[in-house]
Every structure is written in C-alpha cells, then in structure tokens.
C-alpha positions in Angstrom: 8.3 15.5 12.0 4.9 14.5 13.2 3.5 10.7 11.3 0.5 10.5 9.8 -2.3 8.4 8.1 -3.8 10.2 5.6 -7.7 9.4 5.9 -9.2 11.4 3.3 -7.6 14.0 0.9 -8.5 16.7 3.8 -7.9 14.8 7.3 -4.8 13.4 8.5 -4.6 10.9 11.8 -1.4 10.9 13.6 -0.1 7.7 14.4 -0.8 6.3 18.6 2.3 6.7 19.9 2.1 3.3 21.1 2.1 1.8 17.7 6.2 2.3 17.9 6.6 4.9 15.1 7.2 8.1 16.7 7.8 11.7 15.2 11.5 11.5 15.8 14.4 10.7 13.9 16.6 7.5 15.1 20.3 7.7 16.0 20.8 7.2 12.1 18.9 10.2 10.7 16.3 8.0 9.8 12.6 8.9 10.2 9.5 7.3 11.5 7.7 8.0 8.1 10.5 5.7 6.3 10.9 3.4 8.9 6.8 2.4 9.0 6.9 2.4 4.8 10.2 0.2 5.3 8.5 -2.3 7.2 4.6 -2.3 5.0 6.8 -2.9 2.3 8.8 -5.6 3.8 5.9 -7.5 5.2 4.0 -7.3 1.7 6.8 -9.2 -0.3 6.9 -11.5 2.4 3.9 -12.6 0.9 5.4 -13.4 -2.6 3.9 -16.4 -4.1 0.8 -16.6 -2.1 -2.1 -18.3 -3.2 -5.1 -15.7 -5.1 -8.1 -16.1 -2.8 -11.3 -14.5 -3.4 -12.1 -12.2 -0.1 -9.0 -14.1 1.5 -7.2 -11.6 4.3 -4.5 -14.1 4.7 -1.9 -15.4 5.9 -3.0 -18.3 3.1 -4.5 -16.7 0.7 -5.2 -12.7 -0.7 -7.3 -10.9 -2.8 -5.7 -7.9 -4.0 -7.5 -5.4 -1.0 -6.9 -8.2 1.5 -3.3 -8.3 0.9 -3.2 -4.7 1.0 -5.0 -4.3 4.4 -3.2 -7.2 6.1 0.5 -5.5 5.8 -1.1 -2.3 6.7 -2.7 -4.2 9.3 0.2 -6.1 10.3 1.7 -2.4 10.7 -0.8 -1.4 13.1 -2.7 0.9 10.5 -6.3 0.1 9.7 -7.3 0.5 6.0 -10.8 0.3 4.5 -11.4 -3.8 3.0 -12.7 -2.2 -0.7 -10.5 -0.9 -3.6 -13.8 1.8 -3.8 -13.2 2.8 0.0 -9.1 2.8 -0.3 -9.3 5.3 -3.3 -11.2 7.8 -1.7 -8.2 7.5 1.3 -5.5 9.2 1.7 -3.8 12.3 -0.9 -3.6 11.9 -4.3 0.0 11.4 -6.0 0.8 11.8 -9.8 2.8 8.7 -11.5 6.1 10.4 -11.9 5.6 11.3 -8.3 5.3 7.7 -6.3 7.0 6.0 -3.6 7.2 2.7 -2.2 4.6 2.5 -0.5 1.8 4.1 -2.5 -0.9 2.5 -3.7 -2.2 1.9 -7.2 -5.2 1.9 -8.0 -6.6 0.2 -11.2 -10.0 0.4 -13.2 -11.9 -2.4 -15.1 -11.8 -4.3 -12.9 -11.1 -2.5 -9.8 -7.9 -3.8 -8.6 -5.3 -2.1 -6.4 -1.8 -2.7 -5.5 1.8 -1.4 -3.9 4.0 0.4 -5.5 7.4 -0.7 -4.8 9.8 1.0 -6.7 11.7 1.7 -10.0 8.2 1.3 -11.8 7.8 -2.1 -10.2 4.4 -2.7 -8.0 3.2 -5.9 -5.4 -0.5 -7.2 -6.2 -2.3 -10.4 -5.7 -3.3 -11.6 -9.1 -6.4 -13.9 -9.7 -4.8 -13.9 -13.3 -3.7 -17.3 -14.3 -4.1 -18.4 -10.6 -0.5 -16.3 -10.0 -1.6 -15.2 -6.2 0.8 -12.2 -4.9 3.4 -11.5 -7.7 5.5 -8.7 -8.7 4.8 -6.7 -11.6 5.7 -3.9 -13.9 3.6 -0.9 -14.2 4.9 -0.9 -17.8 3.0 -4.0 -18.4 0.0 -3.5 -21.3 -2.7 -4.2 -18.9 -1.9 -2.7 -16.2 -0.1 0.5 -18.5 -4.3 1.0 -19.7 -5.9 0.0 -16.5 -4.1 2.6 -14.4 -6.1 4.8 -12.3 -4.7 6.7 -9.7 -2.3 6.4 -6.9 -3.0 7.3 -3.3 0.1 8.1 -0.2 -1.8 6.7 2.9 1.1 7.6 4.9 3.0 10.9 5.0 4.6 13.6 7.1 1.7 14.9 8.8 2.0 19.2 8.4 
C-alpha cells in the first residue's frame, strides 16, 4: 500500500521515501499509513497543557493551526498555516466516519483541531486561557460549531 498526503480532494502526494514511512507493512502487519497517524497523534498530546498563543507555532505556545502544523511538521508533512487553507486540503470524511488523525474543522470562529478518538478531539483553546486541551466533540460549543472533517493522510489508490 502506497502513503499519501492528500492535497486537495482530487490530488494525492505520496510521501519522500526518505521521510521513513514507506508503503510496506513492518514485521508486525503494521502499516506505514498507521504508523505516521501513530506518531502525529503522539506528538500532538505531547503538547497537552501548552500555553494559547496567538500565531504561536510552538514549542511554547500554539494557536489552534500552529499546533496542528507543528505535529504535522514535526512528522515531516507540510500543512497550510490557515484553518481557510487546511479545509480545502485533503478528502472530506463524514462524523461517524473519523479517525484519529482527522481533522475538525469548526465555524464561528474558524477553529480546527485533531480528532483523536472515541469522540474525543486535541485543540489549542484561547478559551479561558486553557492552551492545548482535550475535548469532547459532544461538548455544546463545539456539538453547534462543527464544520467538517478532513483525512490529510490516507492510502494513496
């Protein structure tokens, strides 16, 4: 199974080769496209508790699109520094359809995050000076704000 980055809903980039995430399975069955959302997912709740910061990219201090592009980043995979940009990226997915990895997108005011699991997403939060929390989907204002999800990453055709 060949990896890819999804750029737009039409055009997939397969992973460089170099970037250590190759099309093949390792000795355990496991493959590259779960192994690269393994480790963006890892690296993003490494961030837990860090500071809000408006336009901040890290390692001190996130926005919600900074800390979104820094564990795709610190991944090798280069994402647009908007919320406007990232939603036009990568193939739509329906709510009862995501995976860790995915990212939501929210409206009013644009705001995106990471879906992690069992309906539970990772965001920086300039609410309440809360920084990058954890956070259920379920929760009112983000239940109404909801937009869309995008998969930036999948098995490539």
């Amino acid at each position: 199974m060949a990896v890819a980055i999804a750029t737009s809903a039409l055009t997939a980039l397969t992973l460089d080769p170099g970037s250590g995430f190759n099309s093949t399975a390792d000795s355990n069955g496991v493959d590259s496209v779960s192994i690269l959302l393994d480790s963006i997912v890892s690296d993003a709740m490494s961030y837990l508790g860090t500071p809000y910061v408006y336009g901040g990219t890290g390692p001190d201090g996130f926005d919600c699109s900074g800390l979104i592009c820094r564990v795709f980043a610190d991944n090798g995979l280069e994402l647009p520094r908007t919320v406007t940009a990232m939603e036009s990226m990568g193939v739509t997915v329906a709510r009862e359809e995501l995976r860790p990895g995915d990212l939501l997108i929210f409206e009013s005011p644009k705001h995106v995050g990471m879906y992690l699991g069992d309906g539970l997403f990772i965001h920086s939060s300039s609410y309440q000076d809360r920084g990058v929390v954890v956070t259920d989907l379920s929760q009112a204002n983000y239940a109404r704000r909801y937009s869309s999800a995008r998969r930036m990453i999948c098995p490539a055709p």
